[in-house]
DOLUM-551933 format. One record per residue (C-alpha): x, y, z. Coordinates in nm, 2 decimals, always signed. Example, Ala and Ser with C-alpha at 12.3 -4.5 7.8 and 13.67 -1.06 7.14 Angstrom:
<sites>
+--------+--------+--------+
:     xx :     yy :     zz :
+--------+--------+--------+
:  +1.23 :  -0.45 :  +0.78 :
:  +1.37 :  -0.11 :  +0.71 :
+--------+--------+--------+
</sites>
This chain:
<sites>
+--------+--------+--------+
:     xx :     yy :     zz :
+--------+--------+--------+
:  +2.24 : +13.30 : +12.30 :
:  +2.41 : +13.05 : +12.08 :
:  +2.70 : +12.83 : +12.15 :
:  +3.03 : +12.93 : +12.06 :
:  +3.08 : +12.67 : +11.81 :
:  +2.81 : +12.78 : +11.61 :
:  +2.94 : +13.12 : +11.60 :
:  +3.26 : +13.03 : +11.55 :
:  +3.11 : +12.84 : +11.26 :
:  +2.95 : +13.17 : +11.15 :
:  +3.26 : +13.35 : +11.16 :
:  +3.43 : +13.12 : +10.95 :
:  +3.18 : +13.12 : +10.69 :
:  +3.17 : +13.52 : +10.68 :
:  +3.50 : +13.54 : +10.64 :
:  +3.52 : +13.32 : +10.35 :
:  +3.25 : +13.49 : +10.16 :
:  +3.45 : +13.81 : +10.24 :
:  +3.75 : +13.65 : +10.05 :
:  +3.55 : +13.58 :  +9.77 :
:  +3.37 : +13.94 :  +9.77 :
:  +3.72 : +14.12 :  +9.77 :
:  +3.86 : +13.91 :  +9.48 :
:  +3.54 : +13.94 :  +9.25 :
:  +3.59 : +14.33 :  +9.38 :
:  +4.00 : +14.30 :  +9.23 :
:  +3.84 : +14.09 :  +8.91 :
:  +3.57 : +14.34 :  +8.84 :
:  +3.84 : +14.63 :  +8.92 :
:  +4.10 : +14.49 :  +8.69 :
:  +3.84 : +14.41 :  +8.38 :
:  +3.68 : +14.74 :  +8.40 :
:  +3.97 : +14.93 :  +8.33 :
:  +3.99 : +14.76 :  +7.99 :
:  +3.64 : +14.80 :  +7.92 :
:  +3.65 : +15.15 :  +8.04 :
:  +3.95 : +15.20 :  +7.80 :
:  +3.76 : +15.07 :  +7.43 :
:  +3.43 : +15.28 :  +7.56 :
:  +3.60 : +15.59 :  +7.56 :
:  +3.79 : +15.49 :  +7.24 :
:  +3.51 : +15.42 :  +7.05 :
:  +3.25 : +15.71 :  +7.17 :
:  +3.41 : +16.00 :  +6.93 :
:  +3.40 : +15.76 :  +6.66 :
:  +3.05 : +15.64 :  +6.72 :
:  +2.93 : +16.02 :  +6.72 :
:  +3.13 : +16.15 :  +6.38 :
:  +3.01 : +15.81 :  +6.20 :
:  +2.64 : +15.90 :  +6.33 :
:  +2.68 : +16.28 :  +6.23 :
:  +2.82 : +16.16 :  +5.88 :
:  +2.57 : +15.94 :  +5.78 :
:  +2.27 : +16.21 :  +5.90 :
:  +2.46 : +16.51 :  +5.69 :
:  +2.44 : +16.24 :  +5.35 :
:  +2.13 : +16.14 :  +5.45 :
:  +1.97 : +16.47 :  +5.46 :
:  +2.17 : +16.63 :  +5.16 :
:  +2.03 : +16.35 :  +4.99 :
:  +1.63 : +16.48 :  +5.11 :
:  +1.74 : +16.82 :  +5.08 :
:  +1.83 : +16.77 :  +4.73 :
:  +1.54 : +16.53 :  +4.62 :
:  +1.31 : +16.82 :  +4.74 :
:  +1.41 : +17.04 :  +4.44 :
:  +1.35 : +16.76 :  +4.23 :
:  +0.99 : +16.63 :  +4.09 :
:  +0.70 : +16.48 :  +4.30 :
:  +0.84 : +16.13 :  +4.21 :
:  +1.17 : +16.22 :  +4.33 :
:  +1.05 : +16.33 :  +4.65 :
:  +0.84 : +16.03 :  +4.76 :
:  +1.14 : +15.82 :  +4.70 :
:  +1.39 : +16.00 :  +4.85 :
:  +1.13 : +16.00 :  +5.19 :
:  +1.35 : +15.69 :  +5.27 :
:  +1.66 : +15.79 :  +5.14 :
:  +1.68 : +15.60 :  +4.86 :
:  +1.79 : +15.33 :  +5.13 :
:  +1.53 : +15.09 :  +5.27 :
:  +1.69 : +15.14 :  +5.62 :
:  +1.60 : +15.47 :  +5.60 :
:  +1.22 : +15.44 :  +5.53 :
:  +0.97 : +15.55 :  +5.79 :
:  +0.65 : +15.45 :  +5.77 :
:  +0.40 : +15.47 :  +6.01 :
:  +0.49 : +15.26 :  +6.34 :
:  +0.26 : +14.94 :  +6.39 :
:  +0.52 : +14.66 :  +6.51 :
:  +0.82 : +14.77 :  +6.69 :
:  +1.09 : +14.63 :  +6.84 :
:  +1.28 : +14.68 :  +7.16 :
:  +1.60 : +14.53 :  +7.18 :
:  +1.73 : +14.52 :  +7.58 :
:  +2.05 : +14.48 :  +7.62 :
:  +2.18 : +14.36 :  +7.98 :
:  +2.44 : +14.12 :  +8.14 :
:  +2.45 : +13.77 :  +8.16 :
:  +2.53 : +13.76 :  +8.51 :
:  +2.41 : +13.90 :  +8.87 :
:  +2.59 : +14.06 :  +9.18 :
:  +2.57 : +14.46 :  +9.04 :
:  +2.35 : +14.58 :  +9.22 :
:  +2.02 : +14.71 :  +9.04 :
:  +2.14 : +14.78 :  +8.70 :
:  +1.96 : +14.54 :  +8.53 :
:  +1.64 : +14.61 :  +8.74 :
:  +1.69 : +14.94 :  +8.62 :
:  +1.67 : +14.87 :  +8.24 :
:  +1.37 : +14.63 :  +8.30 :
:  +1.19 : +14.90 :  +8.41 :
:  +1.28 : +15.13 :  +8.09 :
:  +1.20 : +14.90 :  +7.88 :
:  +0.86 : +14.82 :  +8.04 :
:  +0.78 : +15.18 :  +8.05 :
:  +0.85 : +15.16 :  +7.63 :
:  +0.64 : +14.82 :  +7.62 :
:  +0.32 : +14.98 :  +7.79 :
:  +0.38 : +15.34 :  +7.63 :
:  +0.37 : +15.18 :  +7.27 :
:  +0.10 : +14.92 :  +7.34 :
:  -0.12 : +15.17 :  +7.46 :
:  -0.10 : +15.35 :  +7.12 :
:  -0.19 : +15.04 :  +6.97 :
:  +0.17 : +14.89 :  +6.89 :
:  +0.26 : +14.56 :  +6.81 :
:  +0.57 : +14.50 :  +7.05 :
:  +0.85 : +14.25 :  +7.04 :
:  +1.17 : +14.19 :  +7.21 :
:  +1.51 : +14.09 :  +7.10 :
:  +1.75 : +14.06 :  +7.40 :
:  +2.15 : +14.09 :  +7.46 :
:  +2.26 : +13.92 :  +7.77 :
:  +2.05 : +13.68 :  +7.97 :
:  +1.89 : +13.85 :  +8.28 :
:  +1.69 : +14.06 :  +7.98 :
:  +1.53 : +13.77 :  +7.88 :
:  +1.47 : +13.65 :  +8.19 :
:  +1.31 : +13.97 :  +8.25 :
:  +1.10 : +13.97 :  +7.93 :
:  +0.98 : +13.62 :  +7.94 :
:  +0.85 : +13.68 :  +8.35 :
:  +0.63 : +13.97 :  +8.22 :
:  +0.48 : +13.77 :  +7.94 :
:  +0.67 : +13.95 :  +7.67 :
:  +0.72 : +13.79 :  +7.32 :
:  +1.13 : +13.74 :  +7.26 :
:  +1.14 : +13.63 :  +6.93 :
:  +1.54 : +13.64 :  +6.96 :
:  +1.79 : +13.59 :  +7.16 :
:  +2.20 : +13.62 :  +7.15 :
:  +2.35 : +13.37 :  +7.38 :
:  +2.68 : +13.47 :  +7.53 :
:  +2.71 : +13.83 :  +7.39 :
:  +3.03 : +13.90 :  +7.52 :
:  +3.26 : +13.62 :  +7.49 :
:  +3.51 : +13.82 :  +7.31 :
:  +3.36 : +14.09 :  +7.22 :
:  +3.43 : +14.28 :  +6.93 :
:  +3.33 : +14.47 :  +6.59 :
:  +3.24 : +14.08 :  +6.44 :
:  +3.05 : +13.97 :  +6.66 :
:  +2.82 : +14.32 :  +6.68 :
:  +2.81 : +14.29 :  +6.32 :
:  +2.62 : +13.98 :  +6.32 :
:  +2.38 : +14.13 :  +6.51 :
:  +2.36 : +14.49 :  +6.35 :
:  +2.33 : +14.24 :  +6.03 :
:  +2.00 : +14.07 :  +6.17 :
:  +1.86 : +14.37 :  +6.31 :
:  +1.90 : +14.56 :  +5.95 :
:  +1.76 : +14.25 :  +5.78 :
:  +1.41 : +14.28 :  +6.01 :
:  +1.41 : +14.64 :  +5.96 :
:  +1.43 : +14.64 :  +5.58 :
:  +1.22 : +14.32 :  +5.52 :
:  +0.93 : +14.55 :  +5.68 :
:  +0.88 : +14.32 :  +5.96 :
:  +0.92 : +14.61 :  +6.17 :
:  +0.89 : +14.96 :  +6.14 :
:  +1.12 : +15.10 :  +6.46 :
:  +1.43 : +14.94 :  +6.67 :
:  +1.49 : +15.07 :  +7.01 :
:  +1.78 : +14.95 :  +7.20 :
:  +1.80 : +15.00 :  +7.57 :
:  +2.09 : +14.95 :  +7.79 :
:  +2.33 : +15.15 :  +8.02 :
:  +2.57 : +15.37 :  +7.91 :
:  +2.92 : +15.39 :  +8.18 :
:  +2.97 : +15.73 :  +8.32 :
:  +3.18 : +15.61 :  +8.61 :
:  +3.20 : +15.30 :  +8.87 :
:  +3.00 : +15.40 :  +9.07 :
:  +2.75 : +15.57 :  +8.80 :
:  +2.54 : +15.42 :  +8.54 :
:  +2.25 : +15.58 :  +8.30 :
:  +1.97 : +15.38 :  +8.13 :
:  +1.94 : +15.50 :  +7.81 :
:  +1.64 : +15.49 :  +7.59 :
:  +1.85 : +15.52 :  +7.18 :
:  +1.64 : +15.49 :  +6.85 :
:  +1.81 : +15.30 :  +6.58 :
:  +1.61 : +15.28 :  +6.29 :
:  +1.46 : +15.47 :  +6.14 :
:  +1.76 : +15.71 :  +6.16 :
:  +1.68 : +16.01 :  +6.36 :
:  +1.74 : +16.35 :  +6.23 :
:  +1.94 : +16.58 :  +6.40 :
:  +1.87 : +16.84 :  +6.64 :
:  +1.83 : +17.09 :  +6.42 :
:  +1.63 : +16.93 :  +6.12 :
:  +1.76 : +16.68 :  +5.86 :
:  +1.99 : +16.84 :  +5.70 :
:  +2.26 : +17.03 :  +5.89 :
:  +2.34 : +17.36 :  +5.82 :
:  +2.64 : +17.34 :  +5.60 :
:  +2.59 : +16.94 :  +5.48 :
:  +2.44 : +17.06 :  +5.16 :
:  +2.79 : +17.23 :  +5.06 :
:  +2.98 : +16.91 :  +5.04 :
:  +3.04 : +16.70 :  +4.76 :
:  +3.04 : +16.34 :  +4.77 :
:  +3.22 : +16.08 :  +4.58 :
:  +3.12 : +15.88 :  +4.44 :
:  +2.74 : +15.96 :  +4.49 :
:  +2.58 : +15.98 :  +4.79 :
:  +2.36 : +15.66 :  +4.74 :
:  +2.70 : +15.52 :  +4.73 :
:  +2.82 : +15.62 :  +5.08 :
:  +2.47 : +15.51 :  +5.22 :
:  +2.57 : +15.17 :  +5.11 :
:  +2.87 : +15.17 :  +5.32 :
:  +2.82 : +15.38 :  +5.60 :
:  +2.52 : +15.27 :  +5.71 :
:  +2.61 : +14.91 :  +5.79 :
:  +2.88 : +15.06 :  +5.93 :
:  +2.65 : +15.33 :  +6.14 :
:  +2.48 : +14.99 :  +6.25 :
:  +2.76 : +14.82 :  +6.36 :
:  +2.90 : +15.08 :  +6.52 :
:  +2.60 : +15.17 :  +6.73 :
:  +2.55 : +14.81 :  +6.83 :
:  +2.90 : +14.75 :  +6.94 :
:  +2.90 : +15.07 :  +7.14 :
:  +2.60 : +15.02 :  +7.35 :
:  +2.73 : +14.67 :  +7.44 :
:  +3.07 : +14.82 :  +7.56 :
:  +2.86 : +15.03 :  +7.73 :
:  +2.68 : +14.76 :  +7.89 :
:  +2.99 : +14.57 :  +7.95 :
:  +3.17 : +14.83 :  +8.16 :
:  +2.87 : +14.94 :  +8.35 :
:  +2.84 : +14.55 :  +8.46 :
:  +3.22 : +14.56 :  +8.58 :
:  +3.18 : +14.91 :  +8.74 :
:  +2.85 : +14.81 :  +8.93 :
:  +2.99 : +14.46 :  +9.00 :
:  +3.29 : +14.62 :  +9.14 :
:  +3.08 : +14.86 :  +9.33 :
:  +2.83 : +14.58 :  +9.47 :
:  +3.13 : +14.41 :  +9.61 :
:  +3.30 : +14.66 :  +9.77 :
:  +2.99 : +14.74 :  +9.98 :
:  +2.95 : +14.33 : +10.02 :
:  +3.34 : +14.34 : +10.15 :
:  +3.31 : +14.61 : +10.40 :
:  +2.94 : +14.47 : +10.54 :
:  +3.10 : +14.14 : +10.55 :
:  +3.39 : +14.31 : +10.81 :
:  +3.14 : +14.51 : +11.01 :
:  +2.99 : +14.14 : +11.05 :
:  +3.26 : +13.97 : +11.14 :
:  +3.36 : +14.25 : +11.44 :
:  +3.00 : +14.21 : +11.59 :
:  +3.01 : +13.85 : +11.57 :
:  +3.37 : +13.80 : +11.76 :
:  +3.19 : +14.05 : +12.00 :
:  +2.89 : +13.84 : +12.06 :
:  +3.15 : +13.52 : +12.05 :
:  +3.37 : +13.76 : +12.34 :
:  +3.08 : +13.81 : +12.54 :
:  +2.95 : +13.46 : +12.52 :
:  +3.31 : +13.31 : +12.61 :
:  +3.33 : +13.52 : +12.94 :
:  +2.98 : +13.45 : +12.99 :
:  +3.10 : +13.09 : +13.02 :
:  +3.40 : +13.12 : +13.20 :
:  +3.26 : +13.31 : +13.42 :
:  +2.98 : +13.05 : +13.46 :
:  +3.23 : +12.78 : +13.48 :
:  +3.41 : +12.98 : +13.80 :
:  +3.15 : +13.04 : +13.97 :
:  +3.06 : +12.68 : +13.98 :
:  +3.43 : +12.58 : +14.11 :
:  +3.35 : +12.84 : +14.38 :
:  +3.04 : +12.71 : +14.45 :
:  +3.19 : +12.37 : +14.46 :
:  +3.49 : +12.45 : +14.69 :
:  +3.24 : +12.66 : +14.99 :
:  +3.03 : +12.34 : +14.97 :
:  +3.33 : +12.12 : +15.05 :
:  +3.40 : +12.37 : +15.36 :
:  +3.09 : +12.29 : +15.48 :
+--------+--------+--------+
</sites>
């Protein structure tokens, strides 16, 4: 059994790391609820700016189909070259994590998506390349031999529609230069604290909506100007946008797992500390009792 000053020692130092685990627990707590707060802001608007872009984008197919031949084969990218599709040799996956450890497995958990995308798309003979958010995805990437060619240090240092716009920007620049003909972006999306989905979101090309290109009343609206002009706007915007919500996403399902992970650190850290003053307990009366029974021992050999 050890001595008691080494458990006492060990008490000590679980008890510290307990006061560290509950205030990371109040930090994470505390931070969440903001990040929680902008996620659910920004979803609806997200989803209309997704849904407004596919209704011009298919109005303008729809209507290029009643048009010539030459027409048509223009319009099969929109008349935008962030709408082209072409056949898909070299794609790229951007993985979008956290910069930091101590939430559990959600990180592990989009390293594994995005190596079941990597071997899916090799095996059909695709050229595959990484961009990654957030440092543990790269660390990730680069351990499995996987070609980052870049990176965004520090992604969320104040966080906001700027700084995903410089991104969006860099990713729509690759994608229209032809240097690649898909973007996938993989992160988790927040549901809850204790509940966090991987998800697996095309961004370019655009994908069509559930029920075709075209919805089924886009082709009564009317733009104005032109719908070439919208596209100009909306989708830089529909970039940004997309970009800034799956790293809100991201954020808030770091704080909710971090919160989670150290709530379960906190209360194994007090279940420690009970069975270690019990061991110290029993060990201290083991003593005692070791030390009477010597003084006993000591005080019949003196009758003697």
């Amino acid at each position: 059994m050890p001595s008691l000053k080494i458990i006492r020692k060990r008490i000590a130092s679980v008890k510290s790391t307990q006061k560290i685990t509950r205030a990371m627990k109040m930090v994470a707590g505390a931070r969440l609820n903001r990040a929680q707060q902008r996620i659910v802001a920004l979803r609806p608007y997200a989803q209309k700016t997704g849904e407004v872009l596919r209704s011009v984008a298919g109005s303008m197919t729809a209507d290029a189909s009643e048009g010539s031949a030459e027409v048509d084969t223009q319009a099969q990218g929109g008349g935008h070259p962030l709408l082209a599709r072409r056949a898909e040799k070299r794609a790229l996956i951007v993985v979008i994590t956290s910069d930091r450890g101590l939430c559990g497995g959600i990180n592990t958990n989009v390293g594994k998506a995005v190596e079941v995308q990597w071997r899916a798309k090799e095996a059909d003979g695709t050229t595959v390349r990484f961009a990654t958010i957030g440092r543990k995805g790269r660390e990730y990437v680069a351990r499995r031999g996987g070609q980052v060619i870049h990176d965004f240090p520090k992604p969320y240092e104040k966080l906001d529609l700027d700084r995903a716009r410089v991104i969006a920007q860099h990713l729509a620049g690759l994608y229209a230069r032809g240097e690649f003909d898909s973007i996938t972006l993989v992160y988790n999306e927040f549901k809850s604290a204790i509940s966090q989905q991987v998800v697996v979101s095309p961004l370019l090309p655009l994908a069509p909506t559930a029920g075709g290109a075209v919805e089924a009343d886009a082709t009564g609206f009317i733009f104005e100007p032109n719908p070439d002009a919208l596209l100009v706007r909306l989708l830089p915007m529909y970039m940004e946008i997309t970009m800034l919500r799956a790293m809100l996403d991201s954020q808030a399902s770091f704080f909710g797992a971090q919160m989670t992970a150290m709530d379960a650190a906190t209360t194994n850290a007090k279940d420690m500390i009970q069975r270690l003053t019990l061991v110290y307990n029993r060990a201290r009366q083991a003593a005692i009792t070791k030390e009477l029974m010597e003084i006993i021992g000591g005080a019949e050999a003196l009758k003697e």
